[in-house]
PDB file of N, CA, C and O in Angstrom:
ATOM      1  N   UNK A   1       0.847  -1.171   0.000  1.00  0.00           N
ATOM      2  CA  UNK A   1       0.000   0.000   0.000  1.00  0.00           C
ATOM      3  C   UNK A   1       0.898   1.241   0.000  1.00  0.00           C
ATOM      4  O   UNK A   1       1.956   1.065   0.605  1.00  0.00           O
ATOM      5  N   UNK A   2       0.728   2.420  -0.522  1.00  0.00           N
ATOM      6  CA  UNK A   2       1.300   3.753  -0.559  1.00  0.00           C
ATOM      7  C   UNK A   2       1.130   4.062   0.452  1.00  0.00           C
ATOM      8  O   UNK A   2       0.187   3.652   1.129  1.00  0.00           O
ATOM      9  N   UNK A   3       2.329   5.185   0.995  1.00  0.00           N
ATOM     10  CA  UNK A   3       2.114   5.679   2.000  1.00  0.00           C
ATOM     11  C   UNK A   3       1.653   6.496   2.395  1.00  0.00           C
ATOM     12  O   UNK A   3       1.596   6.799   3.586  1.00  0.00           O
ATOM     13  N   UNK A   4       1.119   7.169   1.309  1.00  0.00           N
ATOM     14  CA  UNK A   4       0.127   8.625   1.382  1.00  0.00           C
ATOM     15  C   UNK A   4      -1.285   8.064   1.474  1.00  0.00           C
ATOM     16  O   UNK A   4      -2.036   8.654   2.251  1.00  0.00           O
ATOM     17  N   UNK A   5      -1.844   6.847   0.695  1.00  0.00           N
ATOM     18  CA  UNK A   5      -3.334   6.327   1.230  1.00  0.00           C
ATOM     19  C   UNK A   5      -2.807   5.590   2.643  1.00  0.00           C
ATOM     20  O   UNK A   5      -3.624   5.734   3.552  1.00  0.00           O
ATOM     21  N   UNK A   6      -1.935   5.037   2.911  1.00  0.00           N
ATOM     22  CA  UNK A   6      -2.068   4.414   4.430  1.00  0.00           C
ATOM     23  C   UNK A   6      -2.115   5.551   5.401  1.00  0.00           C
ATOM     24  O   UNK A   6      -2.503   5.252   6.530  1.00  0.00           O
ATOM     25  N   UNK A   7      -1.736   7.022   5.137  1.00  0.00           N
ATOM     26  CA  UNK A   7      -1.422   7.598   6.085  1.00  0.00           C
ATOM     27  C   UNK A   7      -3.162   8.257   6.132  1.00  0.00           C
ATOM     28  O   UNK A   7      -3.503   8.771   7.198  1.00  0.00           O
ATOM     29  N   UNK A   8      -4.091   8.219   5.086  1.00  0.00           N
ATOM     30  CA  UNK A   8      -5.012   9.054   4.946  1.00  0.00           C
ATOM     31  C   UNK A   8      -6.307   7.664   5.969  1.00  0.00           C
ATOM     32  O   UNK A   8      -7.221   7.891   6.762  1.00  0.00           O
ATOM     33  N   UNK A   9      -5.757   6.343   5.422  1.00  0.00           N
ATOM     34  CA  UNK A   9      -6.958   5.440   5.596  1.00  0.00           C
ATOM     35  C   UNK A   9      -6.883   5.017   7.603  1.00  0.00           C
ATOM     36  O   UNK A   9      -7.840   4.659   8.289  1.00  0.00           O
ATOM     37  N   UNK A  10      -5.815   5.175   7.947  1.00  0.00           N
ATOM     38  CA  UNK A  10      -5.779   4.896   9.773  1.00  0.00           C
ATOM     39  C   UNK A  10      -5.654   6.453  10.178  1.00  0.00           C
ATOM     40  O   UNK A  10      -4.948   6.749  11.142  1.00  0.00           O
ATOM     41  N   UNK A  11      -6.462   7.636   9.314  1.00  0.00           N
ATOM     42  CA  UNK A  11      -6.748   9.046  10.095  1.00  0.00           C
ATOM     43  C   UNK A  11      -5.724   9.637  10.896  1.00  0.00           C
ATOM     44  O   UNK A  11      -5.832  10.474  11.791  1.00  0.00           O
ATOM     45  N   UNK A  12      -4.362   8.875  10.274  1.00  0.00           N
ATOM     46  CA  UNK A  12      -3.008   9.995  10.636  1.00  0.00           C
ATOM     47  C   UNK A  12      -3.073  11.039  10.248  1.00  0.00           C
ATOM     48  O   UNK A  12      -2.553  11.837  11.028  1.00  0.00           O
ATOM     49  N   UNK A  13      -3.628  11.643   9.042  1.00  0.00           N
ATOM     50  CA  UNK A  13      -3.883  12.880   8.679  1.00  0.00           C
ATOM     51  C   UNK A  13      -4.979  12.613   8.038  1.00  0.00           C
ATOM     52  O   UNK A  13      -5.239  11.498   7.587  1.00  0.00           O
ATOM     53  N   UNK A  14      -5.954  13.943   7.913  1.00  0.00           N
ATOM     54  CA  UNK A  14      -7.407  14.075   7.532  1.00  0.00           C
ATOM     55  C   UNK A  14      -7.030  13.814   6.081  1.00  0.00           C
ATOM     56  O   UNK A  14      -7.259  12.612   5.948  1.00  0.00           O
ATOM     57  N   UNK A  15      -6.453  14.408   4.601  1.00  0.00           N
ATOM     58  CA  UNK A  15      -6.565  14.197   3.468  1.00  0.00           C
ATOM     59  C   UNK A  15      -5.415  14.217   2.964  1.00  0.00           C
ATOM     60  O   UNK A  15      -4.547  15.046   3.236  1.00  0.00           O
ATOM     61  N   UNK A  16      -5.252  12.701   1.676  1.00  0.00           N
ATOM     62  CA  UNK A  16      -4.234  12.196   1.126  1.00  0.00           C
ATOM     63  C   UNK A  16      -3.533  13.068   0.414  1.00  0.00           C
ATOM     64  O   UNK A  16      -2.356  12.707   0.414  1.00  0.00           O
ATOM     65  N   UNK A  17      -3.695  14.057  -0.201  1.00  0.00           N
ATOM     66  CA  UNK A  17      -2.785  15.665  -0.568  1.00  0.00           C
ATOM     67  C   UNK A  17      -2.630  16.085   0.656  1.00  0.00           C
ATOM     68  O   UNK A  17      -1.486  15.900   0.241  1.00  0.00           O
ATOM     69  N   UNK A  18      -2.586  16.473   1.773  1.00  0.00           N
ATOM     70  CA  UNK A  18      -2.320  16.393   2.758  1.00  0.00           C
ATOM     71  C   UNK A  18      -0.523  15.810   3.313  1.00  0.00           C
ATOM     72  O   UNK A  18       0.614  16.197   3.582  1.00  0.00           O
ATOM     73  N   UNK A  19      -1.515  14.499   3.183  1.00  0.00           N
ATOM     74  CA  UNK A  19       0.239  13.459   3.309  1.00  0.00           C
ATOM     75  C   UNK A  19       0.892  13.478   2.398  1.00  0.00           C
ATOM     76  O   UNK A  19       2.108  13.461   2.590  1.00  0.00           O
ATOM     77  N   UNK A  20       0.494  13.512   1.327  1.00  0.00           N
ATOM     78  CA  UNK A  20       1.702  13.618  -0.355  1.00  0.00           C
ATOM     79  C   UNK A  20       2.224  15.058   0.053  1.00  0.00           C
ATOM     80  O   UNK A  20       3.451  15.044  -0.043  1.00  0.00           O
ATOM     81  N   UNK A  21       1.694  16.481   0.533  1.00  0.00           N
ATOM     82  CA  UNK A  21       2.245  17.324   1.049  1.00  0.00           C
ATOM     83  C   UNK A  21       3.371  16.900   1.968  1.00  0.00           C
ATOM     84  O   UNK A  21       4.581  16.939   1.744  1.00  0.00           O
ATOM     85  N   UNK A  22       2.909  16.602   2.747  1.00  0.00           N
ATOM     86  CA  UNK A  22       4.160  16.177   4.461  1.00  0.00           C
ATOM     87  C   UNK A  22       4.927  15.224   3.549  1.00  0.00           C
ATOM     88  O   UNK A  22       6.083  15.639   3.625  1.00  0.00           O
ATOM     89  N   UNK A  23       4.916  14.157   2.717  1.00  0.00           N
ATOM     90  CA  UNK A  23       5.530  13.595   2.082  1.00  0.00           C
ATOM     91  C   UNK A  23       6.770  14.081   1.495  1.00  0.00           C
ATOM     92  O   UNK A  23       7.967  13.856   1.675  1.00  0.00           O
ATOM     93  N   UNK A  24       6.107  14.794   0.765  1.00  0.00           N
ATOM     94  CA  UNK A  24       6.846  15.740  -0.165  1.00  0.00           C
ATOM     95  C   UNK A  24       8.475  16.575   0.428  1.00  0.00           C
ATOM     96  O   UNK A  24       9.641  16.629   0.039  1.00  0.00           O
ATOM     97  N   UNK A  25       7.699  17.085   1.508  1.00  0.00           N
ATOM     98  CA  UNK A  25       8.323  18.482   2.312  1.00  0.00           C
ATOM     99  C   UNK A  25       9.269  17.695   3.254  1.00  0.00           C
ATOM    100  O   UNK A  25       9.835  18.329   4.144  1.00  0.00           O
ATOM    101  N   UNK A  26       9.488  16.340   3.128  1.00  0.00           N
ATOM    102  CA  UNK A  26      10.776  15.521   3.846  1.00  0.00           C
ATOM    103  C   UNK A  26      10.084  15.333   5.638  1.00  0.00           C
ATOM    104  O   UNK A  26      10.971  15.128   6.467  1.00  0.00           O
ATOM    105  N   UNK A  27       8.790  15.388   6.140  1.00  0.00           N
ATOM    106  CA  UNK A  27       8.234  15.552   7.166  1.00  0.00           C
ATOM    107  C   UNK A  27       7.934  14.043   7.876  1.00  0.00           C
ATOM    108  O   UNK A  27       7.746  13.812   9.070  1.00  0.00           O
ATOM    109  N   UNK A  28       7.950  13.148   6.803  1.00  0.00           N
ATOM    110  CA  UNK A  28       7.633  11.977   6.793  1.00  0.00           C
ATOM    111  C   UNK A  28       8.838  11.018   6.733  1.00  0.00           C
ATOM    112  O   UNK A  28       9.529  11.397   5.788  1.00  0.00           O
ATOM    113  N   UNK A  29       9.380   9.971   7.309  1.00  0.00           N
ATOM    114  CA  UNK A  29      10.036   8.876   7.406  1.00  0.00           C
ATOM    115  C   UNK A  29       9.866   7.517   7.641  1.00  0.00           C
ATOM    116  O   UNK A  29       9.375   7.319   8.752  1.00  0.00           O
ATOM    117  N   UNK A  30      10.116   6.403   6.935  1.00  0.00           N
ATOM    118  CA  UNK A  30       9.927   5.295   7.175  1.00  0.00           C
ATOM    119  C   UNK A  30      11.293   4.566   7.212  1.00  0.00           C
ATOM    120  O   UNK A  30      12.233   4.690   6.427  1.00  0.00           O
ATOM    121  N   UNK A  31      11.145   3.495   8.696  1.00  0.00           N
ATOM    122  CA  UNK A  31      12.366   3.238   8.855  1.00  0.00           C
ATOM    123  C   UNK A  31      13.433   3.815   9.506  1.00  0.00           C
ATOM    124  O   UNK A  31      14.310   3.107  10.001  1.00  0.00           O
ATOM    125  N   UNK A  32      13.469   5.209   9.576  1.00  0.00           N
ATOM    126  CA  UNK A  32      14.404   6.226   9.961  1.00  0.00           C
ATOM    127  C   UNK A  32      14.847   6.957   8.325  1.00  0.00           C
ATOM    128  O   UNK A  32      15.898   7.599   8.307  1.00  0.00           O
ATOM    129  N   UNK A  33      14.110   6.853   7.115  1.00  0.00           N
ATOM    130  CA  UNK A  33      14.812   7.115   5.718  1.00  0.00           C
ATOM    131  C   UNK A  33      13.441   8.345   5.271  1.00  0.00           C
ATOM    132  O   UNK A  33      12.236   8.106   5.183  1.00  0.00           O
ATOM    133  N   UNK A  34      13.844   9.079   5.150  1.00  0.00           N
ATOM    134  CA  UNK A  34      12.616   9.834   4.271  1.00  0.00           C
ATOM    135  C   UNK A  34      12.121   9.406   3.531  1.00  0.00           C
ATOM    136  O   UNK A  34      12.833   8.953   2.635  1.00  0.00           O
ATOM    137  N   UNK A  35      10.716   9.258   3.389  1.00  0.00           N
ATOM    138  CA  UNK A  35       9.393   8.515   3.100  1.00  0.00           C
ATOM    139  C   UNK A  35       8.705   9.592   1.392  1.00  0.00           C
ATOM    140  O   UNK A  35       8.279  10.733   1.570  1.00  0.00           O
ATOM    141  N   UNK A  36       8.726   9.069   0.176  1.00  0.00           N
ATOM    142  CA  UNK A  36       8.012   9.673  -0.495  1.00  0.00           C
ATOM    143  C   UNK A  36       6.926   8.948  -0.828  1.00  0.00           C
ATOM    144  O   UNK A  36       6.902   7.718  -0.794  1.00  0.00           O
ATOM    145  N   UNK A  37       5.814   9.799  -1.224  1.00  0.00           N
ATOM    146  CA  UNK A  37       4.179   9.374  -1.203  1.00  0.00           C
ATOM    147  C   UNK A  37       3.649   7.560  -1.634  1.00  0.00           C
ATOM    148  O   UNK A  37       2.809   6.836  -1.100  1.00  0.00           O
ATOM    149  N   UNK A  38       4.396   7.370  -2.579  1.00  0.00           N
ATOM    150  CA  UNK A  38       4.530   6.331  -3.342  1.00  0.00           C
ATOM    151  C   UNK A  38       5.160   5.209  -2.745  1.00  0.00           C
ATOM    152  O   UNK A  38       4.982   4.073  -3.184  1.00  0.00           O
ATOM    153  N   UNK A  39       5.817   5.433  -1.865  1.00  0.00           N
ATOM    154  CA  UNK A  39       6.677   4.653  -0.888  1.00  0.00           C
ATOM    155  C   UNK A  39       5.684   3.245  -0.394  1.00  0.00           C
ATOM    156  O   UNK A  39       4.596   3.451   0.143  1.00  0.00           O
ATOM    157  N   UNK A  40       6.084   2.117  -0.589  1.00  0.00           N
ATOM    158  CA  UNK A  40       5.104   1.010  -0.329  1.00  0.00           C
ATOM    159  C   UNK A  40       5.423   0.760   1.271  1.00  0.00           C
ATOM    160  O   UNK A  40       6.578   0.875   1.680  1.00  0.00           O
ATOM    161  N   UNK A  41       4.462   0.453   2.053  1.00  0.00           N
ATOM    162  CA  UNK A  41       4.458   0.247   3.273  1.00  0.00           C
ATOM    163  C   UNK A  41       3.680  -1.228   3.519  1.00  0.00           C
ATOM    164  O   UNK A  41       2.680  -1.657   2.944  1.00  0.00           O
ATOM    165  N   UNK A  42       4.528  -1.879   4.624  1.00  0.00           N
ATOM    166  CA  UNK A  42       4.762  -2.771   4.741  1.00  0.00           C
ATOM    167  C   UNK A  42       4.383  -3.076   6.254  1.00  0.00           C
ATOM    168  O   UNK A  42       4.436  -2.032   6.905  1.00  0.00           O
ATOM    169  N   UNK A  43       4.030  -4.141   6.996  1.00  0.00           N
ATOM    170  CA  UNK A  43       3.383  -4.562   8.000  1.00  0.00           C
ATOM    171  C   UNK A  43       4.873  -4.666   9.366  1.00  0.00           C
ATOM    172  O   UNK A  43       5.645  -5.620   9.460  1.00  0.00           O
ATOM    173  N   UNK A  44       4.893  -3.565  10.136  1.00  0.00           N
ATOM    174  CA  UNK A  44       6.365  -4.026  11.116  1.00  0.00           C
ATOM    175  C   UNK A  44       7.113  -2.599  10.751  1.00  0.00           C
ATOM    176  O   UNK A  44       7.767  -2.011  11.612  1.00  0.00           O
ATOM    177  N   UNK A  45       6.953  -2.038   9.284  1.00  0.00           N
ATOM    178  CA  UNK A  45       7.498  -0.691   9.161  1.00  0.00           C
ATOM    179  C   UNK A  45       6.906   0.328  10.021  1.00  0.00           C
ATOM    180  O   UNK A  45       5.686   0.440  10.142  1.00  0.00           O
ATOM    181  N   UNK A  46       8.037   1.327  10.826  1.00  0.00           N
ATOM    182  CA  UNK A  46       7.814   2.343  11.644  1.00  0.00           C
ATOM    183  C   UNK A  46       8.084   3.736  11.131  1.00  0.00           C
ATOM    184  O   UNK A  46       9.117   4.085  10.559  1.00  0.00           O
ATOM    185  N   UNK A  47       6.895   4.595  11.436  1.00  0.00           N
ATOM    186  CA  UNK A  47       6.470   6.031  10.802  1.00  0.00           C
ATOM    187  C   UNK A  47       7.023   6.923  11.581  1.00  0.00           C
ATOM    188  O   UNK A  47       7.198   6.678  12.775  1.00  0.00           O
ATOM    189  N   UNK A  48       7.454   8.335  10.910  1.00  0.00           N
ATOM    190  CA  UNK A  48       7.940   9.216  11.950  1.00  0.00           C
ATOM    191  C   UNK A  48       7.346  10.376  11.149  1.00  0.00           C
ATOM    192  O   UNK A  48       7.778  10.798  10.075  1.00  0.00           O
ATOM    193  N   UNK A  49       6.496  10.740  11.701  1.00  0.00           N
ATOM    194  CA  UNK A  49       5.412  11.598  11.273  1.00  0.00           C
ATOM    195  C   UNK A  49       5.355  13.170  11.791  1.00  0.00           C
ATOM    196  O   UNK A  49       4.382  13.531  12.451  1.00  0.00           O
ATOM    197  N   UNK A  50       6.466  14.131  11.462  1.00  0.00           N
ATOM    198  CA  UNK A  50       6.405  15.263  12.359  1.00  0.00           C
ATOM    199  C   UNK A  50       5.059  16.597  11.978  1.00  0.00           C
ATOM    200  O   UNK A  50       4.911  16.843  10.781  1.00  0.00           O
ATOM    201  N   UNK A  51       4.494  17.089  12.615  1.00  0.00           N
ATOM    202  CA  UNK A  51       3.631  17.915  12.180  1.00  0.00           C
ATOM    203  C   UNK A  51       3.954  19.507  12.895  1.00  0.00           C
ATOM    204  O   UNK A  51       3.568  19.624  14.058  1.00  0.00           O
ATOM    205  N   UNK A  52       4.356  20.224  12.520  1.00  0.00           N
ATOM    206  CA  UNK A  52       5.210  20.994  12.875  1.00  0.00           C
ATOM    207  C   UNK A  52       6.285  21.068  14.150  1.00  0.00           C
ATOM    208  O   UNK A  52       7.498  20.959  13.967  1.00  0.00           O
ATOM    209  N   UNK A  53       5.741  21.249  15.342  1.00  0.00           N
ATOM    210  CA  UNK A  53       6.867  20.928  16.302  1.00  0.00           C
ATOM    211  C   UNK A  53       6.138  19.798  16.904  1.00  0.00           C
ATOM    212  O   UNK A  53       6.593  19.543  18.020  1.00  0.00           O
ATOM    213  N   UNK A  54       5.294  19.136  16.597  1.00  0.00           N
ATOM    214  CA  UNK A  54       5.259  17.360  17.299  1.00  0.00           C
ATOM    215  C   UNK A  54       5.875  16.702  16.368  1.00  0.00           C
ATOM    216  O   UNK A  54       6.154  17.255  15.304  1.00  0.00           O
ATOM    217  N   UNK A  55       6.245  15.175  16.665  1.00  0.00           N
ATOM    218  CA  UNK A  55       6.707  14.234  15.895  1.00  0.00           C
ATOM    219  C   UNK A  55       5.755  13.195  16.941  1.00  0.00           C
ATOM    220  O   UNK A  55       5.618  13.063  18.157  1.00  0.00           O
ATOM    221  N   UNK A  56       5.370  12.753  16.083  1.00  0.00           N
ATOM    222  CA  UNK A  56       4.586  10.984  16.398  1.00  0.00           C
ATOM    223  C   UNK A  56       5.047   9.687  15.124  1.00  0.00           C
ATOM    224  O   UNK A  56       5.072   9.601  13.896  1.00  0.00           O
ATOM    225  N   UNK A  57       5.423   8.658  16.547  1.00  0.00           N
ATOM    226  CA  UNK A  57       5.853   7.659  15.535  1.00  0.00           C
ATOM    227  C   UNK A  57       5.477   6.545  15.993  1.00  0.00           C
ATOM    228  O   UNK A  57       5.739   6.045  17.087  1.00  0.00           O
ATOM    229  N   UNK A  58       4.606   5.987  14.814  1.00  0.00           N
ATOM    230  CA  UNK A  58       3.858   4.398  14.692  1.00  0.00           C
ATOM    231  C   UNK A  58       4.205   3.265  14.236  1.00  0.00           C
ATOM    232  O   UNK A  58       4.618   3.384  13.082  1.00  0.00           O
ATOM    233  N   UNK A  59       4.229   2.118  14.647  1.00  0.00           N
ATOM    234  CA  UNK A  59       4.561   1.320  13.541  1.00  0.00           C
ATOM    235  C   UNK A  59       3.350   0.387  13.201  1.00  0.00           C
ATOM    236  O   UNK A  59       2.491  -0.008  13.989  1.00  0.00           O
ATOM    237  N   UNK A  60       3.471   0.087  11.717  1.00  0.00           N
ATOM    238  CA  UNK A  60       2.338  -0.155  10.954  1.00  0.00           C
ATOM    239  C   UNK A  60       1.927  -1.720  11.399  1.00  0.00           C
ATOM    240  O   UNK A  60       2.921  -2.442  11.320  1.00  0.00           O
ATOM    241  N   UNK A  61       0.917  -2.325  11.774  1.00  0.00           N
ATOM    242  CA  UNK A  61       0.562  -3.474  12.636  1.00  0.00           C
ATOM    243  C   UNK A  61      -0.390  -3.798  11.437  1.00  0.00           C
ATOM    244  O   UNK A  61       0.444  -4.401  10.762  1.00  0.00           O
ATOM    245  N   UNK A  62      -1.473  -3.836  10.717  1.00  0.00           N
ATOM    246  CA  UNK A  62      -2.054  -4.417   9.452  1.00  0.00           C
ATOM    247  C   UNK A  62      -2.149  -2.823   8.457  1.00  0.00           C
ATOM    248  O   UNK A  62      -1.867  -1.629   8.559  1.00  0.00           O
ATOM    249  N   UNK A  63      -2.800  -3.889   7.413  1.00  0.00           N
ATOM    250  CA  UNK A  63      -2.783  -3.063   6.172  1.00  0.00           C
ATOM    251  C   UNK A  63      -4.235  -3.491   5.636  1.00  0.00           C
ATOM    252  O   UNK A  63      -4.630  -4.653   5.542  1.00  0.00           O
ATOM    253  N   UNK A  64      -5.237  -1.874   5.172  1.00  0.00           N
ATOM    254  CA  UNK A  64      -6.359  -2.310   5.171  1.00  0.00           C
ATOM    255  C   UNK A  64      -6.762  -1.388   3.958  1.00  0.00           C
ATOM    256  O   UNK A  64      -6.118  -0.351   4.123  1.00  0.00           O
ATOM    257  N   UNK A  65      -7.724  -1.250   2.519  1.00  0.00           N
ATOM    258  CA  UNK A  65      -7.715  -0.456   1.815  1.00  0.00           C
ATOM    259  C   UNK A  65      -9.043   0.567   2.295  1.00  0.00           C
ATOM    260  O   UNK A  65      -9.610   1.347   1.530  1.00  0.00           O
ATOM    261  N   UNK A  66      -9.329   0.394   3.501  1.00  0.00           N
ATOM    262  CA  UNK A  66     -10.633   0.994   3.835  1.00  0.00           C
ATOM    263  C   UNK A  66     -10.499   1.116   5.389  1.00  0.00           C
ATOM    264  O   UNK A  66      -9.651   0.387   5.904  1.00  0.00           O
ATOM    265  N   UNK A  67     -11.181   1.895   6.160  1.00  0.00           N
ATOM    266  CA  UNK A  67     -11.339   1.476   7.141  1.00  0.00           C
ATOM    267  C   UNK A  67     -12.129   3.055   8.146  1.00  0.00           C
ATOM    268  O   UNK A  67     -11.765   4.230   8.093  1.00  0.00           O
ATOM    269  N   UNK A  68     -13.206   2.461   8.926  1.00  0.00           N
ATOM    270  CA  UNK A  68     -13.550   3.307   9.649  1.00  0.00           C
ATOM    271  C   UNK A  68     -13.397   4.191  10.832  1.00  0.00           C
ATOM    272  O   UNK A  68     -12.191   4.427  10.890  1.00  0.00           O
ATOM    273  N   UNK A  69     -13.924   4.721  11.679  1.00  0.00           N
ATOM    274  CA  UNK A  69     -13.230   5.449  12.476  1.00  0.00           C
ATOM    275  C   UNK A  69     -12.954   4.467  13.706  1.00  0.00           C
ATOM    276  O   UNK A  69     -11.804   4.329  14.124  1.00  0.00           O
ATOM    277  N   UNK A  70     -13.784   3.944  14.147  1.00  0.00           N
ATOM    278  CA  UNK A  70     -13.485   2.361  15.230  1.00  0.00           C
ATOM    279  C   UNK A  70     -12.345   1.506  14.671  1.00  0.00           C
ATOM    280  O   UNK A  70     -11.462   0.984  15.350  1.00  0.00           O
ATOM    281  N   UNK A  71     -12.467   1.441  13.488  1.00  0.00           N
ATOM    282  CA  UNK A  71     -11.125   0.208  13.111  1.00  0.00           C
ATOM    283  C   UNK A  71      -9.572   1.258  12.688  1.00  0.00           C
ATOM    284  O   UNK A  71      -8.487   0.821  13.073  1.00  0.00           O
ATOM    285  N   UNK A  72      -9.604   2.124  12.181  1.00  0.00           N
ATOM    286  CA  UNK A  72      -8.505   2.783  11.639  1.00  0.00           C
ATOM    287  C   UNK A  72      -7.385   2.957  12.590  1.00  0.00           C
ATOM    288  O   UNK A  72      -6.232   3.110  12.187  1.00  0.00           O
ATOM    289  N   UNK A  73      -7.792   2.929  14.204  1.00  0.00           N
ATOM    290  CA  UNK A  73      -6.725   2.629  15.321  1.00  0.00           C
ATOM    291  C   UNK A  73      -6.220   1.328  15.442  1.00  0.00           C
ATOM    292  O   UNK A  73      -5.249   1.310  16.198  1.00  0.00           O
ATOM    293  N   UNK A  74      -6.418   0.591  15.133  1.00  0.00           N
ATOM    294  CA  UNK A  74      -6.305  -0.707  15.095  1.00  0.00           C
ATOM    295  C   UNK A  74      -5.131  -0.734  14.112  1.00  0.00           C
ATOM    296  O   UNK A  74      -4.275  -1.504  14.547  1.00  0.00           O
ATOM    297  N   UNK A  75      -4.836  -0.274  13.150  1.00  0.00           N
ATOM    298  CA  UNK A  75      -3.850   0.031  12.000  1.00  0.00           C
ATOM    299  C   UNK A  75      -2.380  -0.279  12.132  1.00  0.00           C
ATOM    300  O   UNK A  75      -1.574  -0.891  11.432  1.00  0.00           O
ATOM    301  N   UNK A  76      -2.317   0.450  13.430  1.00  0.00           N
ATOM    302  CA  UNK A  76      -1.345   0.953  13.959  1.00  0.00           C
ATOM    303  C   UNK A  76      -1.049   0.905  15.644  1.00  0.00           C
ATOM    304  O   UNK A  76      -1.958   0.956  16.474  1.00  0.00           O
ATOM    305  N   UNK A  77       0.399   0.798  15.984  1.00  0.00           N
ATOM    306  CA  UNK A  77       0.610   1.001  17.509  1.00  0.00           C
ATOM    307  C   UNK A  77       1.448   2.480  17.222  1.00  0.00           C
ATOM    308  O   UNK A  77       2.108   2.737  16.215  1.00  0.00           O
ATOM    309  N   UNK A  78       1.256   3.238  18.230  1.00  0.00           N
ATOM    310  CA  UNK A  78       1.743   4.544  18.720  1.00  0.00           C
ATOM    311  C   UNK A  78       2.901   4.016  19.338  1.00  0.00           C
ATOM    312  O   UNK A  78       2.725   3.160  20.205  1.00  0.00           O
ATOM    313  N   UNK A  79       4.057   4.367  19.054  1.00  0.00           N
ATOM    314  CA  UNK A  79       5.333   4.263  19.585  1.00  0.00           C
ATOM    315  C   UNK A  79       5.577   5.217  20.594  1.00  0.00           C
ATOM    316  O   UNK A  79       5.589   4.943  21.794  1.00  0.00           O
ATOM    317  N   UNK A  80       5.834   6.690  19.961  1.00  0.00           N
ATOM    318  CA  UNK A  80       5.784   7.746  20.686  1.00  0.00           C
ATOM    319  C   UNK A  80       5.133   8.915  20.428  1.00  0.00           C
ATOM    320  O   UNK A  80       4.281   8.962  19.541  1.00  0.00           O
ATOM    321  N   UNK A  81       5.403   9.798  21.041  1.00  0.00           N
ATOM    322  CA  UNK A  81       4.674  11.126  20.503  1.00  0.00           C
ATOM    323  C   UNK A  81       5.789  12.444  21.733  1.00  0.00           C
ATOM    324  O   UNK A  81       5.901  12.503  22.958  1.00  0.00           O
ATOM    325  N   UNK A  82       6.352  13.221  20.672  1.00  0.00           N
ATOM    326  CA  UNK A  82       7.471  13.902  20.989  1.00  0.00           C
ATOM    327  C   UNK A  82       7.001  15.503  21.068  1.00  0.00           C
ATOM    328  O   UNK A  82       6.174  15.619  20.164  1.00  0.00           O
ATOM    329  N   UNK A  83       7.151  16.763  21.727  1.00  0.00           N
ATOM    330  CA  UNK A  83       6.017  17.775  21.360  1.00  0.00           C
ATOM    331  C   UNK A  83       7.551  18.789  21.655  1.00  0.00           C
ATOM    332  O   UNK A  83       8.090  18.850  22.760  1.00  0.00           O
ATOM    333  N   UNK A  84       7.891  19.281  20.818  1.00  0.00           N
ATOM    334  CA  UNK A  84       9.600  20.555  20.941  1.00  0.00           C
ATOM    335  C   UNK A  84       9.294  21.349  21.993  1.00  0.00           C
ATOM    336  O   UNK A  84      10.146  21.756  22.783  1.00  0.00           O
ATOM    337  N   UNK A  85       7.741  21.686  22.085  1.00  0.00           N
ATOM    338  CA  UNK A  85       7.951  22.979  22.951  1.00  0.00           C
ATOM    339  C   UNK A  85       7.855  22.592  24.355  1.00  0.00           C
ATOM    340  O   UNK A  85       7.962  23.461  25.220  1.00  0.00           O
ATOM    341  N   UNK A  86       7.640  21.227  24.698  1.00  0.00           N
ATOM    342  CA  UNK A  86       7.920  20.544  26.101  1.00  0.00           C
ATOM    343  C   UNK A  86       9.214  20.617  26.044  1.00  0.00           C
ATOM    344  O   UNK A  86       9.904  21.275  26.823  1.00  0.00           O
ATOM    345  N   UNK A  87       9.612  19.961  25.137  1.00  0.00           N
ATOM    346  CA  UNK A  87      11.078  19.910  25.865  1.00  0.00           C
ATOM    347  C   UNK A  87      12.428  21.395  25.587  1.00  0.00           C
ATOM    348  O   UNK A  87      13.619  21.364  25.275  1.00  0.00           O
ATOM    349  N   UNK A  88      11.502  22.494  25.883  1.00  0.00           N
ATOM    350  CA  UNK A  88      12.553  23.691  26.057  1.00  0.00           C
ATOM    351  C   UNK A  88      12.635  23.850  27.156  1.00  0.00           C
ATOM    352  O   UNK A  88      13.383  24.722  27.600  1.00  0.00           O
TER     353      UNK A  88
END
């Protein structure tokens, strides 16, 4: 699956131009490697997802081409979640 629909279908971000944006702009990593939109994602691969000064990072637990707001957590485990302006 791409990583711009996986990131849109488990409601990491509201819309897939959206993530092809963060994609794009080097905001996104898989693995620890910068992540472009097209990037196939894989079941055990870990996300590092910064959104301006947070960074949250998941790693991908199934792969689904659909999914609702009850199941789309399920997607994924939350590793961490990092916020810059805590740690000044």
């Amino acid at each position: 699956m791409r990583l711009d629909k996986y990131l849109k279908v488990t409601r990491l971000v509201k819309r897939r131009t959206l993530a092809q944006e963060l994609c794009n702009g080097g905001h996104v990593s898989k693995n620890g490697r910068t992540a472009k939109p097209s990037s196939r994602v894989e079941v055990g691969d870990v996300l590092d997802i910064r959104f301006g000064p947070r960074t949250l990072a998941v790693e991908v637990v199934a792969l689904a081409s659909s999914a609702d707001k009850k199941t789309a957590g399920l997607l994924y485990r939350r590793l961490s979640e990092k916020d810059l302006a805590e740690a000044e």
